[in-house]
C-alpha positions as CSV (number, residue, x, y, z in Angstrom):
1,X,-26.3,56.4,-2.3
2,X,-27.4,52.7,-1.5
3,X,-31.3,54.0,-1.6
4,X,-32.8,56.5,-3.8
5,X,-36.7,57.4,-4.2
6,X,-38.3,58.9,-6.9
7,X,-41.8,59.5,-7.7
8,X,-43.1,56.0,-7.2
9,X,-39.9,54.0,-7.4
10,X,-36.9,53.0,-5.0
11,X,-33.7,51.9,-6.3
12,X,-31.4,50.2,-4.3
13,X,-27.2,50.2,-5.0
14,X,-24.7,48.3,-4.0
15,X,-20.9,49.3,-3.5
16,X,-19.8,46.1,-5.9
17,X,-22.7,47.7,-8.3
18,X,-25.6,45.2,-8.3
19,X,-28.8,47.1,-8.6
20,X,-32.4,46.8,-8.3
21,X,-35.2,48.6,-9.2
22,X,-39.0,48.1,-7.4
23,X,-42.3,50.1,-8.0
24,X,-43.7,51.5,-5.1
25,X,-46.9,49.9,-7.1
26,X,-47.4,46.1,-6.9
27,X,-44.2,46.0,-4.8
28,X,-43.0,44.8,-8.0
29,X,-38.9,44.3,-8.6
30,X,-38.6,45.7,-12.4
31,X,-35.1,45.4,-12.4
32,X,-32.1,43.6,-10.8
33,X,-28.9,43.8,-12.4
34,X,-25.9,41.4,-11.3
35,X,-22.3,40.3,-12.7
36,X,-21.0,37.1,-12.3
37,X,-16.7,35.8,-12.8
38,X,-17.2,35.8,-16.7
39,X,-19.3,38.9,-16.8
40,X,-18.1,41.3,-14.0
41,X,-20.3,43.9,-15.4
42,X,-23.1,44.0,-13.7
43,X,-26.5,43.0,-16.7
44,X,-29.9,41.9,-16.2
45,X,-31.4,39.4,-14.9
46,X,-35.0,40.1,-14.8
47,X,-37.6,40.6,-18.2
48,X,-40.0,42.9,-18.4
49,X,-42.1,43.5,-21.7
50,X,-41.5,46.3,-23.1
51,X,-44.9,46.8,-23.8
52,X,-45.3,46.8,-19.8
53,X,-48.0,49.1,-17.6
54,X,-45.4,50.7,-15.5
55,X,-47.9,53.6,-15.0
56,X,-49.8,52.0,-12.0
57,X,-52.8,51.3,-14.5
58,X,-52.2,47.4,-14.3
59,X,-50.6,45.0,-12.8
60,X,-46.4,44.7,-14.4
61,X,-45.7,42.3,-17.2
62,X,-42.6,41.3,-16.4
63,X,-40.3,41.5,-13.2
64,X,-41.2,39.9,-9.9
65,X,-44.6,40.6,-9.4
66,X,-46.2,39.7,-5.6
67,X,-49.0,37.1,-6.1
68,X,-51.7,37.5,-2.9
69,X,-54.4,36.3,-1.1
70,X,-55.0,33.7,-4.5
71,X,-53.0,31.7,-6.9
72,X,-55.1,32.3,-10.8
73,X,-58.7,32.0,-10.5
74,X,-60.2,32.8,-6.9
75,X,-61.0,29.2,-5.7
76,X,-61.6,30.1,-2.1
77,X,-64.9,31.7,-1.0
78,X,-63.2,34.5,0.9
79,X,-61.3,35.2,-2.6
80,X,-64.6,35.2,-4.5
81,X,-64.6,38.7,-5.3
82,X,-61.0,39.0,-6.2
83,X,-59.7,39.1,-10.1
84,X,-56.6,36.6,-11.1
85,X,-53.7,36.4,-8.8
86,X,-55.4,38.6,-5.8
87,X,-54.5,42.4,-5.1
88,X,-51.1,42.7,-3.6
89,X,-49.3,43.4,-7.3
90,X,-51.8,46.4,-8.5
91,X,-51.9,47.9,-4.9
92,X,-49.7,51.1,-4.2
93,X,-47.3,49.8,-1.1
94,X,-46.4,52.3,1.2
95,X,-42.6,53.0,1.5
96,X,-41.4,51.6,5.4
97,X,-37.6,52.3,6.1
98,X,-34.4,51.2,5.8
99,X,-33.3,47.9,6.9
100,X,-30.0,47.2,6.4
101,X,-26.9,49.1,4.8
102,X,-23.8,47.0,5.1
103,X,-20.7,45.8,3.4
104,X,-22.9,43.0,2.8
105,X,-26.1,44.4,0.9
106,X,-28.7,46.7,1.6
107,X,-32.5,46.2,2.2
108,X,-35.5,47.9,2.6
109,X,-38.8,47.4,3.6
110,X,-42.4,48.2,2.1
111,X,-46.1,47.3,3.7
112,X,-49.7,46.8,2.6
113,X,-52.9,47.1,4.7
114,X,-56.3,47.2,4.1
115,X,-57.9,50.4,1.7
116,X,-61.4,51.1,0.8
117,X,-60.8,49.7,-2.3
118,X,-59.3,46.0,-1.2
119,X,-62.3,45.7,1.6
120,X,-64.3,46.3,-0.9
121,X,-64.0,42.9,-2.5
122,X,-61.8,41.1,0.7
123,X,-63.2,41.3,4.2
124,X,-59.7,39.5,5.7
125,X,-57.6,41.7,8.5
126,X,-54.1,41.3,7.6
127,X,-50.8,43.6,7.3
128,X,-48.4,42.6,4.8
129,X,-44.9,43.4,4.7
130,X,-42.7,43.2,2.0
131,X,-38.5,43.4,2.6
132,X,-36.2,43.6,-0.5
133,X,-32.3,42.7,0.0
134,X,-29.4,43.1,-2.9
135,X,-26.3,41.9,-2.2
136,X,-23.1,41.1,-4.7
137,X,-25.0,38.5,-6.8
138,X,-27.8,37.9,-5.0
139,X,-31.6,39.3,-4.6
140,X,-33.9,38.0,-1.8
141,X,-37.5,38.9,-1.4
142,X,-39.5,37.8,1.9
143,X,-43.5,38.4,2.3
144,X,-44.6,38.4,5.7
145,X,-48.5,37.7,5.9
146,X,-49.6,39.1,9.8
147,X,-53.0,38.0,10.2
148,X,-54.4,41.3,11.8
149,X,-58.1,39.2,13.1
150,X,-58.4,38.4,16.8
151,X,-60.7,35.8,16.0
152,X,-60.3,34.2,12.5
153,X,-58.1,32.3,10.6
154,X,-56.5,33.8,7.6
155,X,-56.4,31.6,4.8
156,X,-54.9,32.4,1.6
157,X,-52.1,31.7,-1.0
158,X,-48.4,33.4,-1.9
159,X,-45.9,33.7,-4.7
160,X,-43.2,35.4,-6.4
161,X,-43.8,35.5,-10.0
162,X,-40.2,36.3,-11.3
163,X,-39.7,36.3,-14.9
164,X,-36.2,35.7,-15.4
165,X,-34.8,37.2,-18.2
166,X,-32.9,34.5,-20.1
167,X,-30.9,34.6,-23.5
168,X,-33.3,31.9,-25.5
169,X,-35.8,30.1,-23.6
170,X,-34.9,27.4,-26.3
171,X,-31.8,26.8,-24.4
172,X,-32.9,27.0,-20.4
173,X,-33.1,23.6,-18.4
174,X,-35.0,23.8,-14.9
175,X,-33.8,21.1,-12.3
176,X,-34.8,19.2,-10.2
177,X,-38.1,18.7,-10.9
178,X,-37.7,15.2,-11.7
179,X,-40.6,12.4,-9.9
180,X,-42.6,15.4,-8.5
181,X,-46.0,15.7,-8.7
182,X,-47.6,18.6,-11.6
183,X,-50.4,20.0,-12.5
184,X,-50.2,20.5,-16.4
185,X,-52.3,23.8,-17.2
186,X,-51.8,23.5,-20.9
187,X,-53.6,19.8,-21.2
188,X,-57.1,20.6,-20.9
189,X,-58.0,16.3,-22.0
190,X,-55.5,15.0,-19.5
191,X,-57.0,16.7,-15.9
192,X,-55.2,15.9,-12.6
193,X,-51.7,15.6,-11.3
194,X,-48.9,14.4,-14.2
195,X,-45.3,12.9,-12.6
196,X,-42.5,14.9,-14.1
197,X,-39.8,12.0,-15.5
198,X,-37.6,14.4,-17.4
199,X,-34.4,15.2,-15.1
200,X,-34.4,18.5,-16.7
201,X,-37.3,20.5,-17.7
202,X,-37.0,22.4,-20.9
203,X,-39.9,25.3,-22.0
204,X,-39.2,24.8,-26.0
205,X,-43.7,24.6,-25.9
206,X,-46.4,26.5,-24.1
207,X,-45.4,25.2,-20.5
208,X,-47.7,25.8,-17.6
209,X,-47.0,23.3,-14.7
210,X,-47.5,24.1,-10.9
211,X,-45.6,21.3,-9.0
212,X,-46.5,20.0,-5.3
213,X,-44.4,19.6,-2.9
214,X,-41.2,20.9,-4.6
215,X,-37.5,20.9,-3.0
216,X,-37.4,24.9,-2.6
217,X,-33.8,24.8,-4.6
218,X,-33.7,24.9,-8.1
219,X,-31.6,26.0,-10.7
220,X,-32.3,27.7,-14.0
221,X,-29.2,27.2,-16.6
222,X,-28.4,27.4,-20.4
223,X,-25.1,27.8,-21.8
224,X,-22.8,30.2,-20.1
225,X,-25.2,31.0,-16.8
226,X,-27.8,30.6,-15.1
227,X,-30.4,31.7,-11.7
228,X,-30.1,29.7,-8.6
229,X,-33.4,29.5,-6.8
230,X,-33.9,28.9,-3.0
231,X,-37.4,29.5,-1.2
232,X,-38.4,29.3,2.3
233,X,-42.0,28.4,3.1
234,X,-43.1,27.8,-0.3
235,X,-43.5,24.5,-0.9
236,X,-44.9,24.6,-5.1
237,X,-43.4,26.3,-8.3
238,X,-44.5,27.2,-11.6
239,X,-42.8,27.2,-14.7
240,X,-44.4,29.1,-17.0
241,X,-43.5,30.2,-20.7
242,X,-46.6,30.5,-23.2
243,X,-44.1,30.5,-26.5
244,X,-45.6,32.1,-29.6
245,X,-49.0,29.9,-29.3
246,X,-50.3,32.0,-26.5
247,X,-47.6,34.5,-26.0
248,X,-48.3,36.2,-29.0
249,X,-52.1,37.1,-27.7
250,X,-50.8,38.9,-24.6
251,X,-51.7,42.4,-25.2
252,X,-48.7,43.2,-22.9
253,X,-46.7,41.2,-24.0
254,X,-43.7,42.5,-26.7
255,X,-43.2,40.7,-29.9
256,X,-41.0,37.6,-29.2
257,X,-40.8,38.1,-25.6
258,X,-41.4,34.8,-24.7
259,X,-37.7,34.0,-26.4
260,X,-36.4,36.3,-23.8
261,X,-37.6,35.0,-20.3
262,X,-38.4,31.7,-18.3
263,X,-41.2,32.0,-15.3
264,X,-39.5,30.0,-12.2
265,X,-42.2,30.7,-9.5
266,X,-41.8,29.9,-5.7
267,X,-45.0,29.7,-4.1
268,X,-47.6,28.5,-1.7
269,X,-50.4,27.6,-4.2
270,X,-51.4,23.8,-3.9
271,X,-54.1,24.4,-1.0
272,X,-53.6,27.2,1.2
273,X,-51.7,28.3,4.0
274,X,-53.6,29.2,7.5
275,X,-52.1,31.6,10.3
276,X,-53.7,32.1,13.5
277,X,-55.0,35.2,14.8
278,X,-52.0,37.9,15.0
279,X,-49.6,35.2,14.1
280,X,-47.5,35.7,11.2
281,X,-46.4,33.4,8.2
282,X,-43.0,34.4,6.4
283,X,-42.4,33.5,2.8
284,X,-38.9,33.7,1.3
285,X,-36.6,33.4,-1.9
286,X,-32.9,33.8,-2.6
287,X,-31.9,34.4,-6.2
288,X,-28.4,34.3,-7.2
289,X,-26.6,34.7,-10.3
290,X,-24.1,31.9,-11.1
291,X,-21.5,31.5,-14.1
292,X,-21.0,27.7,-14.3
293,X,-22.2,25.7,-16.9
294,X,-24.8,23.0,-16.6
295,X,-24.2,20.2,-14.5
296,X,-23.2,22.0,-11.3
297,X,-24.7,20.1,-8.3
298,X,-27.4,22.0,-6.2
């Protein structure tokens, strides 16, 4: 079957047999496997701790957690009431059809609207609908935000926080980041934007840079592999890896796990993005497994 449904989870098949796994909670993608030429086994490609909630009691270490209305802290007065990283990833989505079923992949489609609980502490109209597609070697995810208001403006923020399982984070490169614009989270002397000179970006420290205006293609590789990145819409990304320094006080977090994964984050983050009333704003990435060594050309 290319969909099943159990209690709270979907998993998607395809006839080449990739497979993915998402929570009906958070929306969030706890598993994608994929092969690639030297590996035509389908493995994964995705980390999640294995001291992750998976239980609906908090939001998913690990995966590809749905980051929305806000970015971190709530900087924007109609996020004031929100915690870190907004609501979508600890809300239950609601389970909207089949989308496609082809040769080609299969995808599906979940949505979010407003509950007692989210108007509680946001006031914004808005439907959100979330649409999953595996194919061969590739998994895309695209968010569309509808503002729902007749009247207001929807302002907010958006990203996909994929945690891509990786066989030493001592050995993964990130490119091209080089003569963009960052903020450096982990430098709390040096405030403000940084301007990334290394042609490759490397996570051997505690790494927590969101960069502006990034190229929306990007390519995670260490020796043997690597995750090709392209994102629609979502002009910043974060790479984030706390290593042992901070990694280690994640209560969620399993011993070591930061060896195991990289953060490669496409998102709207840097400001925010505004629809008009009942327009809608679509937000898209396309990972795919690849098999050549470093140095391929994006």
């Amino acid at each position: 079957m290319p969909v099943e449904q159990s209690a709270g989870q979907i998993t998607l098949n395809h006839p080449k047999g990739a497979s993915a796994e998402i929570l009906l909670y958070g929306a969030t993608v706890i598993s994608w496997k994929a092969a690639h030429k030297q590996h035509p086994v389908p493995f994964e490609r995705l980390f999640v701790s294995s001291k992750a909630f998976l239980d609906g009691s908090k939001p998913v270490r690990g995966g590809i957690p749905v980051v929305f209305p806000c970015f971190g802290a709530p900087t924007h007065p109609d996020h004031s009431r929100l915690s870190q990283h907004g609501f979508a990833r600890s809300e239950v989505w609601k389970w909207d059809g089949l989308v496609m079923d082809n040769e080609a992949g299969v995808s599906v489609r979940l949505t979010l609207e407003p509950t007692s609980k989210i108007t509680a502490v946001y006031g914004k109209p808005f439907h959100l609908t979330y649409v999953v597609t595996l194919a061969e070697h590739q998994l895309s995810t695209d968010l569309h935000v509808k503002n729902a208001s007749t009247s207001d403006i929807l302002e907010f923020q958006a990203l996909f926080h994929n945690y891509i399982r990786v066989p030493s984070s001592d050995n993964v490169l990130i490119h091209p980041l080089q003569n963009l614009r960052y903020f450096d989270k982990t430098d709390p002397v040096h405030q403000g934007f940084k301007t990334e000179m290394r042609a490759s970006v490397d996570v051997k420290e505690s790494t927590d840079s969101v960069y502006e205006d990034a190229p929306q293609n990007y390519q995670a590789t260490w020796p043997g592999g690597g995750i090709k990145l392209r994102s629609v819409n979502l002009k910043d990304v974060v790479v984030w890896n706390p290593q042992k320094e901070v990694g280690s006080k994640i209560g969620d977090m399993e011993d070591g796990g930061w060896e195991r994964y990289v953060c490669l984050e496409p998102g709207y983050v840097r400001g925010f993005e505004k629809v008009e009333p009942g327009k809608t704003w679509i937000g898209q990435q396309v990972l795919s497994a690849i098999h050549e060594e470093r140095g391929m050309n994006l």
